[in-house]
C-alpha positions as CSV (number, residue, x, y, z in Angstrom):
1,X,109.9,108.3,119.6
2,X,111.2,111.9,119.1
3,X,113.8,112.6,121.8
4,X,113.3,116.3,121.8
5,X,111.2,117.2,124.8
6,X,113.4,115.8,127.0
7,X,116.1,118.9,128.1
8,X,114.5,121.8,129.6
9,X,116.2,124.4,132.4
10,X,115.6,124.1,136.1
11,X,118.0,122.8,139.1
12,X,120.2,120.1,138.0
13,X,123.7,121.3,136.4
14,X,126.3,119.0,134.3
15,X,129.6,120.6,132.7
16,X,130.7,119.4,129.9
17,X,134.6,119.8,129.0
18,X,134.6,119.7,125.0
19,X,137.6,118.6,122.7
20,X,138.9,121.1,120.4
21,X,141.1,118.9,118.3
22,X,137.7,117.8,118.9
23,X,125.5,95.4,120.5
24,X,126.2,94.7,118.2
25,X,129.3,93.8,116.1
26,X,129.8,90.9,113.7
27,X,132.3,88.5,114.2
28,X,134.6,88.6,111.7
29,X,138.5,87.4,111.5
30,X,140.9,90.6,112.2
31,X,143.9,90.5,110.0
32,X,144.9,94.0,110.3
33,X,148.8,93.0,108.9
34,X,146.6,92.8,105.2
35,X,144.8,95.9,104.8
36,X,143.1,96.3,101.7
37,X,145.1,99.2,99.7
38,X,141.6,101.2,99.2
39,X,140.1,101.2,102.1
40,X,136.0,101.5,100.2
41,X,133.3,100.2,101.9
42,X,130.0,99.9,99.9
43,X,126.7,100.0,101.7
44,X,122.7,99.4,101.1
45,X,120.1,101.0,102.6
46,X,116.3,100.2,102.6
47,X,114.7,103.5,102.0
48,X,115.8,106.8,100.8
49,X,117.9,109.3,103.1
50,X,114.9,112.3,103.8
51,X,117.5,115.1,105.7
52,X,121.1,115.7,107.2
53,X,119.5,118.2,109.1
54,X,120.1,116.2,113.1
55,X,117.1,118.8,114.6
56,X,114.7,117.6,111.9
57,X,115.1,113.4,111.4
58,X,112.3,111.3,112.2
59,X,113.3,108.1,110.9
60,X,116.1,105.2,111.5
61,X,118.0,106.1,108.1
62,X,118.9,109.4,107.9
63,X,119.8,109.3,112.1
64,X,122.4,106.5,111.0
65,X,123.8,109.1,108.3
66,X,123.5,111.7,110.7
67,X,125.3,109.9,112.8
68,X,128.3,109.2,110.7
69,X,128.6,112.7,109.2
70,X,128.1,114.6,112.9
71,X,129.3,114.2,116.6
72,X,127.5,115.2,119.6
73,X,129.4,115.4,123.5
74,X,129.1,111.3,123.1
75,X,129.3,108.9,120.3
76,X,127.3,105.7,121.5
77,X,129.1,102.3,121.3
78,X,127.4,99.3,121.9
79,X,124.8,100.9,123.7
80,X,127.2,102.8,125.9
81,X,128.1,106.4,126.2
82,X,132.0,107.3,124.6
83,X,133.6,110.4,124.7
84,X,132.9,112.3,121.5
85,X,133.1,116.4,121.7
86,X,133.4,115.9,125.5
87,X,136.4,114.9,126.7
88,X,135.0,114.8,130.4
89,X,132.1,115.4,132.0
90,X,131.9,116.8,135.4
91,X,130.1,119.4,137.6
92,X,132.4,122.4,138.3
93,X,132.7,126.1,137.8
94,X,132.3,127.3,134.7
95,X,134.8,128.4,132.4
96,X,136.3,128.5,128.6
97,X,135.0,125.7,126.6
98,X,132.4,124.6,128.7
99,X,129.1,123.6,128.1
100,X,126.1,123.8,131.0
101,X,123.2,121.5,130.6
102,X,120.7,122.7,133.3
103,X,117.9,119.6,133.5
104,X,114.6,120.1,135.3
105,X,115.2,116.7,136.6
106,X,117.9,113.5,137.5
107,X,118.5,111.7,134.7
108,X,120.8,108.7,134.9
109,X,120.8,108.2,131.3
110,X,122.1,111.8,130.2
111,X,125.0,110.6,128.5
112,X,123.4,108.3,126.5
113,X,120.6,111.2,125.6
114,X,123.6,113.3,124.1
115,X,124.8,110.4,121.7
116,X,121.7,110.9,119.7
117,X,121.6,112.9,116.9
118,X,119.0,114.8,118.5
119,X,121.3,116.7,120.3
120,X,124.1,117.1,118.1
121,X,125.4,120.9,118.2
122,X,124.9,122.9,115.0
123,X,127.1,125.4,113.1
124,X,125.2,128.2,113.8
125,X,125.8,130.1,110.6
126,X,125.8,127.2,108.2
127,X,121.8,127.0,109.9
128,X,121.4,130.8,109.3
129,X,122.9,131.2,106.0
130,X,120.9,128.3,104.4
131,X,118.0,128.6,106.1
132,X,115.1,126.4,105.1
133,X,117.7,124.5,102.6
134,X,120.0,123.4,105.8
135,X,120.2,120.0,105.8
136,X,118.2,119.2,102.3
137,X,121.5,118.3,100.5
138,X,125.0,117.4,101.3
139,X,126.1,121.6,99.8
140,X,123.6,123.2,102.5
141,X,125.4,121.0,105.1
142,X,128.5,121.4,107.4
143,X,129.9,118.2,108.9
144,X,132.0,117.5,112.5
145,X,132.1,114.0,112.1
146,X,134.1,111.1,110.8
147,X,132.4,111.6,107.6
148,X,131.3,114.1,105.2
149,X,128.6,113.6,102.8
150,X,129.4,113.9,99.2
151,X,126.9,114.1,95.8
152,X,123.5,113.8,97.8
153,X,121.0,116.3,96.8
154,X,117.8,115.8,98.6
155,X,116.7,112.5,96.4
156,X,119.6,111.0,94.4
157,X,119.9,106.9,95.3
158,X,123.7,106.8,94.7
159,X,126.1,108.9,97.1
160,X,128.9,108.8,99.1
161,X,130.4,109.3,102.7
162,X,134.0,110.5,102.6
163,X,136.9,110.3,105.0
164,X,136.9,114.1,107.3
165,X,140.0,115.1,107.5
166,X,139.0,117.8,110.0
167,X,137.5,115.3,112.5
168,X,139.1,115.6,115.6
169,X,140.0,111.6,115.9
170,X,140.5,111.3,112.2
171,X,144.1,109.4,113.0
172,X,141.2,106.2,114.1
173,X,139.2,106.5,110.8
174,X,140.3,104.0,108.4
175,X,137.7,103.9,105.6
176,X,138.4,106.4,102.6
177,X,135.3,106.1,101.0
178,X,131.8,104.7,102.0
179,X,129.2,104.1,98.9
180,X,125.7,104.7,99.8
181,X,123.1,102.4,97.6
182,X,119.9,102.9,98.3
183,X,118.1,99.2,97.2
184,X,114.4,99.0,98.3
185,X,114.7,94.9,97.4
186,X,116.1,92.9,99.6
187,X,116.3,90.3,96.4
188,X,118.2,92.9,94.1
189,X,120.5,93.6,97.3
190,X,121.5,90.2,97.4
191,X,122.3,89.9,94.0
192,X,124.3,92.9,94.1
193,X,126.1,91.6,97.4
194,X,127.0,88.3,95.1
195,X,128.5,90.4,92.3
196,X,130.7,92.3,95.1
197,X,128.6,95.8,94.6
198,X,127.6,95.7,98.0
199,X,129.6,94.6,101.6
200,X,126.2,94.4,103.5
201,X,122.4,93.7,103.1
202,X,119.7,93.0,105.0
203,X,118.2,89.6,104.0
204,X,114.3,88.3,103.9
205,X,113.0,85.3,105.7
206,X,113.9,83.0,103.0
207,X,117.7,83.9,102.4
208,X,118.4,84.2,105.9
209,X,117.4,80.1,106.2
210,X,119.4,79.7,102.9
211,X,122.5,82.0,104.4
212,X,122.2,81.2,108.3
213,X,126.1,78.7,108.2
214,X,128.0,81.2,105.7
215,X,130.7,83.1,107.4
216,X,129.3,87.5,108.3
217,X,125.5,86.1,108.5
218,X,123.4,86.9,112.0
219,X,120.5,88.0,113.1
220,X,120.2,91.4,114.2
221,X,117.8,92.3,117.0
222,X,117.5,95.4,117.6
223,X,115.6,97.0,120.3
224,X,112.1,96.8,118.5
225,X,109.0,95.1,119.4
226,X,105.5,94.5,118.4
227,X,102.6,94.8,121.0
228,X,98.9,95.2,120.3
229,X,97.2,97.9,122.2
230,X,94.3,98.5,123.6
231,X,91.7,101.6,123.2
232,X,90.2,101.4,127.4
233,X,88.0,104.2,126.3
234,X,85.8,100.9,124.8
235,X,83.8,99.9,127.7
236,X,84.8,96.3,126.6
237,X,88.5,96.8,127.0
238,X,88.0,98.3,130.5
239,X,87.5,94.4,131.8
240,X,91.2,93.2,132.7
241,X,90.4,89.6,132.2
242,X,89.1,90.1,128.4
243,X,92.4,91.8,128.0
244,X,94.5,88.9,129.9
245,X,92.4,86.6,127.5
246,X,93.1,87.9,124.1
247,X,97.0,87.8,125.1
248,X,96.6,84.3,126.8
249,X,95.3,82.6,123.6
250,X,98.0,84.0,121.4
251,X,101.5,81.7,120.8
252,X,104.2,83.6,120.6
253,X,106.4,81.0,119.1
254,X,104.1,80.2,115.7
255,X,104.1,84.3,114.9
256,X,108.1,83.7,115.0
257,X,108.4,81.1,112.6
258,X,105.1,82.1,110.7
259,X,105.9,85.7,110.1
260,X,109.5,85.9,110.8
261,X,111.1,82.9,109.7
262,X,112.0,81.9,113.7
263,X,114.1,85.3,113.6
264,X,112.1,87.5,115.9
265,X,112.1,86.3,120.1
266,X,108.8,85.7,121.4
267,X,108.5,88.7,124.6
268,X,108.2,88.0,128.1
269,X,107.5,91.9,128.6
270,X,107.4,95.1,127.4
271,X,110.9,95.8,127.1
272,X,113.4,94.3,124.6
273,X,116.4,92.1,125.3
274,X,120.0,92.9,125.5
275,X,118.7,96.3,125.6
276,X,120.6,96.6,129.3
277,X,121.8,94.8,132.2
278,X,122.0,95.0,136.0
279,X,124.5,93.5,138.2
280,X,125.4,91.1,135.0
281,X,121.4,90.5,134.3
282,X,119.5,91.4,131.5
283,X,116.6,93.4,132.3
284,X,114.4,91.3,130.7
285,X,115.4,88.3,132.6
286,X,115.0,90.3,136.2
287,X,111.3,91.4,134.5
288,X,110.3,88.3,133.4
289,X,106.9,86.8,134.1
290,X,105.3,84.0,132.6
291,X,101.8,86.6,133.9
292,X,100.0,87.7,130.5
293,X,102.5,86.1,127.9
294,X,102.5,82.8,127.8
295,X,100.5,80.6,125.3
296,X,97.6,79.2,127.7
297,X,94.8,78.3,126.0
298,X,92.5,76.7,128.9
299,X,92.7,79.7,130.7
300,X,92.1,82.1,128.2
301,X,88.7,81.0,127.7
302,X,88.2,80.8,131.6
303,X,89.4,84.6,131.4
304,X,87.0,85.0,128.6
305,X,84.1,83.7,129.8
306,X,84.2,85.3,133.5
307,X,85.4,88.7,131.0
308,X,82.6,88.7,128.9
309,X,80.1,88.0,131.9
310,X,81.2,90.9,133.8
311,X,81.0,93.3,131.0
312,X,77.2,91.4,130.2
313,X,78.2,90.6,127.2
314,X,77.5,87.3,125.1
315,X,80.6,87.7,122.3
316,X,83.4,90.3,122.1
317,X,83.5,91.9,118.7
318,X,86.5,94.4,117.4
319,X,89.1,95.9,114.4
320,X,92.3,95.2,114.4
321,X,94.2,98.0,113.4
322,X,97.7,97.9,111.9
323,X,100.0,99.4,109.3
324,X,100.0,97.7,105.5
325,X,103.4,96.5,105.4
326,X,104.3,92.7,104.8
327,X,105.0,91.7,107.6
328,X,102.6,93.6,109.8
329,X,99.7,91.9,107.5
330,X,100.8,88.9,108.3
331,X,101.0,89.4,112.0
332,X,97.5,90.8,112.1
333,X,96.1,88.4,110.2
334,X,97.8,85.3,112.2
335,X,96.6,87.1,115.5
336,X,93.2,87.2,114.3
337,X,93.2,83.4,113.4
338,X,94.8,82.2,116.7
339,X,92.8,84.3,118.8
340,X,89.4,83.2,117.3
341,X,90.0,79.4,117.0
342,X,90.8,79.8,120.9
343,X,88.2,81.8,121.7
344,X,84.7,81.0,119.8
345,X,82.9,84.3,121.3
346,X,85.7,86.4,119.8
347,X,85.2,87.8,116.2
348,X,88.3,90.2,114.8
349,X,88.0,92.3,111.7
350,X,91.5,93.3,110.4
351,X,91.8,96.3,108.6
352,X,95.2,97.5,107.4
353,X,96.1,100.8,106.0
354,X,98.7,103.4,105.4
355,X,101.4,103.8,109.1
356,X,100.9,107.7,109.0
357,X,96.7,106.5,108.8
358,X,97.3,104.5,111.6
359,X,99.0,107.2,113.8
360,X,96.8,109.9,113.0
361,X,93.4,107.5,113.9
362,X,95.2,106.4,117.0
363,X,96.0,109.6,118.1
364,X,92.4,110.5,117.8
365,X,91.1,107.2,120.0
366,X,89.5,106.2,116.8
367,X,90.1,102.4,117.5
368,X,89.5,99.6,118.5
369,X,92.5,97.5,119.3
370,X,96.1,98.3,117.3
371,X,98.8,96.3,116.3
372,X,101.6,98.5,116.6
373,X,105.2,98.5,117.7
374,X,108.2,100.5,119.6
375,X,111.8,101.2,118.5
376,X,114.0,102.7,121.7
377,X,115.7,105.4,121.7
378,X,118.3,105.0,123.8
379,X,119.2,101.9,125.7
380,X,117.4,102.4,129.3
381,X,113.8,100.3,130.1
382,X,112.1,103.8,130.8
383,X,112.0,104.3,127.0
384,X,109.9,100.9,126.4
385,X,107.8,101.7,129.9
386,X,107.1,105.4,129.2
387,X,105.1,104.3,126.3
388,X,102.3,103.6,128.8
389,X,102.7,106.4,131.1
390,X,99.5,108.1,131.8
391,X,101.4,111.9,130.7
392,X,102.6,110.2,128.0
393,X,101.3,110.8,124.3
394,X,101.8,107.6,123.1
395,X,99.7,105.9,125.6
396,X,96.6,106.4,123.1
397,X,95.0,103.5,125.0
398,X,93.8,106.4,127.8
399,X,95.3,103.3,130.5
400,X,95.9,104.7,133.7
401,X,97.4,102.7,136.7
402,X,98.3,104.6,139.8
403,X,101.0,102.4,140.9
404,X,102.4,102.0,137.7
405,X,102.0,106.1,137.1
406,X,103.8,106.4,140.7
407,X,106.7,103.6,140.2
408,X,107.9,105.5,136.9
409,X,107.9,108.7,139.0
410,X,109.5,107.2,141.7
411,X,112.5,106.1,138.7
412,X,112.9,109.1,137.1
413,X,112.7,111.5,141.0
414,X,113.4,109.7,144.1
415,X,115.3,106.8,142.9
416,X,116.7,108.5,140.1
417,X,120.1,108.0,140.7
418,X,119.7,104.8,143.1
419,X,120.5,102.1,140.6
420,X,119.1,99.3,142.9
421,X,115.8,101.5,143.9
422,X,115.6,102.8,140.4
423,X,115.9,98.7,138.5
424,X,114.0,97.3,141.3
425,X,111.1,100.2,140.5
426,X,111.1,99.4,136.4
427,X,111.6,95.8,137.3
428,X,108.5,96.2,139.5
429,X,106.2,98.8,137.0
430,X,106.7,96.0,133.9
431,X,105.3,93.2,135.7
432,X,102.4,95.6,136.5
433,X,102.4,96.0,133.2
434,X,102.3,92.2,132.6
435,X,99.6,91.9,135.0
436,X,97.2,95.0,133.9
437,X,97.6,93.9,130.4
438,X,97.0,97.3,128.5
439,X,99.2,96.2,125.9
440,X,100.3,92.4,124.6
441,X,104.0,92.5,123.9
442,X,104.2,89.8,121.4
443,X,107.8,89.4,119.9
444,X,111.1,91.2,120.0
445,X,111.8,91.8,116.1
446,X,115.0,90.3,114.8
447,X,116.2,90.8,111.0
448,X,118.5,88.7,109.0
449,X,121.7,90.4,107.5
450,X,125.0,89.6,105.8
451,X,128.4,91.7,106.0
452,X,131.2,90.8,103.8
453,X,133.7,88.7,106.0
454,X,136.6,91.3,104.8
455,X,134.9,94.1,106.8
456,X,135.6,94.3,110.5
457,X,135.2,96.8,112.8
458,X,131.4,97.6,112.1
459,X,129.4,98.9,115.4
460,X,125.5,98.4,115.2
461,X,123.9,99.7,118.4
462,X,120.5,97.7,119.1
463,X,118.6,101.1,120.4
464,X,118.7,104.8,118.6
465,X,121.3,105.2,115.8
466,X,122.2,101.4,114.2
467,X,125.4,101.6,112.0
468,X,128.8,103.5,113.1
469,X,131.4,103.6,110.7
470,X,134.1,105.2,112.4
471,X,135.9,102.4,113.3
472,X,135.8,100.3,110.1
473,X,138.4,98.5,108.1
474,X,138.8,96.5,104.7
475,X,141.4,93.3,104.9
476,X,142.1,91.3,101.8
């Protein structure tokens, strides 16, 4: 899901003007006349922070810290572009305090590219003098952000993210002090939320039912998804009905409430919700299809059948592949069980192991069928739909559709900066998608959380960096 490969030089030039001084909020009562006289805010995360170093984080936590300590030309708000560094953006001669971008191609979603932490500038001689040690503690770091890190060193669990007075929009930072806990237990986070050690946690299936009617609780869906994949290399998976089968037999609804407690959204394609809209429409509303994802068990073994006769074959039998976390057990495990109680001449072996297992055997082709999933990037439908790309490295299924391959193309050249040629293309390339079956989009992930009803002015963007704390505020 790295972002990395995405700027290169060529034709297309965009100027940057830079400022030398320099979906996802909870609904909570604003009282601003009674602002709490220490304005501390104190935060859990999941999993240990691994780098502040923006040009080498892989994963969701350190890009949120990233994100809080650093600013790139945009900050992203609710899944849109704001004016961060750059204070306008514009093609123009060149000049003092400009920045040129060349691109090799259009790319409507620039702004949103430059949000990430990905392409946040670096202090150039903070990076040379530390070298190797840039970015591996919050000493061997420099900051331009709202924030600046305080009393990390590379593994400590306690820390803190303190006020910058240096940012350019300090004057709209309100929090002093942010404490980071780092609480692996979604039990022990709870606890500590109830004894007013923490403002926020994320919550498990079980207190989010408990939870659902007090005052800061929602479900969070972010722009995640879980799909199962299919290796077409396997002569088996080449038949399109077999595929349209396995996904035809599955209901969506009973992996909600079975594995997620009813908090994840059964998929209608590829591509999340409330990721964008058109014209007032989500995107997933002008893609849906009821084609290849809804629960139809009479024609699944129709499919099946006619599949399994084509490919002269009497019984179709394969591994599941998937990660070893909780939840992704589950899901395997329930997708095994409604797939072979609809389909007798179906026999699934799960077989769960290590995520970095997973990607390195994937990589390889060495499977049979995955269960996998996607986080976006940024909020456009070319991050979910590039996933299946025939140039893409993540399509590790080897699927190749020419009219898919040529709509995506036609999205990101021709119709690049159309926006009714270049919806009405994605629109059209995900119900291919649908159709071809290559993957099974199954549900859009949602997760249970709880923010202390004093705390207002919390941003948490459903695609590429989560939590913003620039704008937060304690009340009484």
């Amino acid at each position: 899901m790295s972002l990395k490969h995405f700027l290169t030089t060529s034709a297309l030039v965009t100027l940057c003007t830079l400022s030398l001084s320099a979906c996802g909020t909870h609904k909570q009562a604003s009282n601003e006349s009674k602002l709490a006289p220490k304005q501390v805010l104190n935060w859990s995360l999941q999993t240990e922070n691994s780098t502040l170093d923006s040009a080498a984080v892989t994963e969701s936590e350190s890009a949120d810290i990233v994100n809080n300590a650093m600013e790139g030309l945009y900050r992203v708000v609710n899944n849109k572009p704001k004016n961060g560094l750059a204070t306008s953006c514009k093609s123009s001669a060149d000049g003092d305090y400009k920045l040129v971008v060349q691109l090799d191609q259009k790319l409507p979603y620039f702004k949103l590219l430059m949000g990430d932490v990905y392409f946040f500038p670096q202090n150039k001689q903070a990076v040379e003098k530390y070298g190797k040690r840039y970015g591996t503690s919050a000493t061997t770091t420099v900051y331009n952000g709202p924030f600046v890190v305080k009393g990390w060193n590379g593994s400590k669990l306690k820390w803190k993210l303190v006020k910058n007075h240096t940012y350019w929009d300090q004057k709209n930072v309100r929090l002093d002090t942010l404490n980071v806990n780092v609480v692996q237990s979604l039990s022990t986070a709870y606890n500590l939320y109830q004894a007013n050690k923490l403002d926020f946690t994320y919550l498990n299936a079980e207190q989010g039912k408990q939870l659902a009617d007090k005052l800061g609780y929602r479900v969070f869906h972010r722009a995640r998804v879980s799909y199962m994949e299919f290796n077409e290399v396997k002569k088996e998976f080449k038949n399109q009905k077999i595929r349209q089968a396995l996904s035809y037999a599955i209901d969506r609804k009973q992996i909600s409430a079975s594995v997620f407690g009813n908090n994840a959204t059964p998929l209608t394609g590829i591509v999340s919700k409330n990721l964008m809209s058109f014209k007032g429409k989500d995107f997933s509303e002008l893609a849906q299809t009821k084609v290849g994802t809804s629960y139809n068990p009479k024609l699944a073994r129709k499919l099946m059948t006619e599949g399994l006769r084509e490919s002269n074959k009497d019984q179709l039998k394969f591994t599941l592949l998937s990660s070893d976390n909780e939840n992704m057990k589950k899901e395997a495990e329930l997708l095994q069980s409604q797939i072979e109680e609809t389909l007798p001449q179906v026999k699934i072996s799960v077989r769960n192991i290590p995520l970095k297992n997973v990607l390195n055997q994937t990589l390889k082709g060495d499977f049979d069928v995955q269960l996998t999933g996607w986080l976006a990037d940024f909020a456009d439908p070319i991050n979910f739909l590039d996933v299946e790309a025939k140039s893409s490295p993540t399509n590790v299924g080897k699927w190749d559709n020419s009219e898919y391959n040529q709509l995506l193309t036609a999205a990101k050249t021709t119709n690049a900066l159309n926006p009714e040629k270049r919806i009405a293309d994605l629109v059209k390339a995900s119900k291919v998608l649908n159709q071809a079956q290559p993957v099974i989009p199954l549900v859009q992930l949602g997760e249970p959380e709880i923010l202390r009803p004093t705390v207002h002015g919390l941003v948490q963007n459903t695609a590429g960096t989560t939590d913003d704390f620039k704008n937060v505020y304690i009340t009484q």
